[in-house]
N, C-alpha and C positions, 0 to 999 in steps of 0.2 A: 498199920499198913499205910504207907505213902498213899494221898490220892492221886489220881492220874494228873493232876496241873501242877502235882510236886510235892504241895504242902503236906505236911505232916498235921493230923490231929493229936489230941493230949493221948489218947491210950491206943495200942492193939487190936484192932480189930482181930475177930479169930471166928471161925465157923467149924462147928461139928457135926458129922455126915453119923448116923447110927440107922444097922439097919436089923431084922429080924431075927438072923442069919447068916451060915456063911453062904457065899454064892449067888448074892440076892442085887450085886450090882454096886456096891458104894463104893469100888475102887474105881470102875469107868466113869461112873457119875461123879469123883471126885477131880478124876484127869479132862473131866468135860468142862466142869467150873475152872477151874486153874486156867484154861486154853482161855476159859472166855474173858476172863481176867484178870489175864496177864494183856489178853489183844486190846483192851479195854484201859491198859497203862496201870496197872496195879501191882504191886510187887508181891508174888505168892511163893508161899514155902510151904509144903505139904509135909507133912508130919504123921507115919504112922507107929504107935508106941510099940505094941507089938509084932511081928511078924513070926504067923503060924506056917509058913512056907519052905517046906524042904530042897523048894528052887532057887537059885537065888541069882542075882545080875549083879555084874562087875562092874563098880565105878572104875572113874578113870584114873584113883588113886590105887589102886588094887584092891578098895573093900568089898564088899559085899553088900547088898540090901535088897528087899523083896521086890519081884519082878513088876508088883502093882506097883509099888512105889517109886519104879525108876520109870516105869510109864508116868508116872503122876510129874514126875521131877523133869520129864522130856517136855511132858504138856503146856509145863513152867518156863522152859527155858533155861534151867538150870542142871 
């Protein structure tokens, strides 16, 4: 992950959100990190592997991906 002054370090940084259950919060509290740093100058990609959601949002490509995630993905700027 770029740091905010630019430089790059040797590896990736990554951070993993795990919670109890469904419904317990870790997709706002993911779109709340991403907001704070991204504002912070950090490049964030949110990443979810699965989605259990029969709802789904429309990227601007015409695909598909879960409604947390494109919350998560606004939160980012991307």
């Amino acid at each position: 992950m770029p740091r905010p002054n630019g430089q790059r370090g040797g590896r990736t940084a990554a951070l993993m959100l795990q919670g109890t259950g469904s419904d317990v919060g870790k997709s706002l509290l993911v779109a709340g990190l991403a907001r704070a740093l991204t504002r912070r100058g950090y490049q964030v990609r949110p990443f979810k592997p699965q989605n259990m959601s029969n709802n789904a949002a429309v990227t601007p490509d015409g695909g598909e991906i879960g409604r947390a995630q494109a919350l998560q993905a606004r939160a980012c700027g991307v």
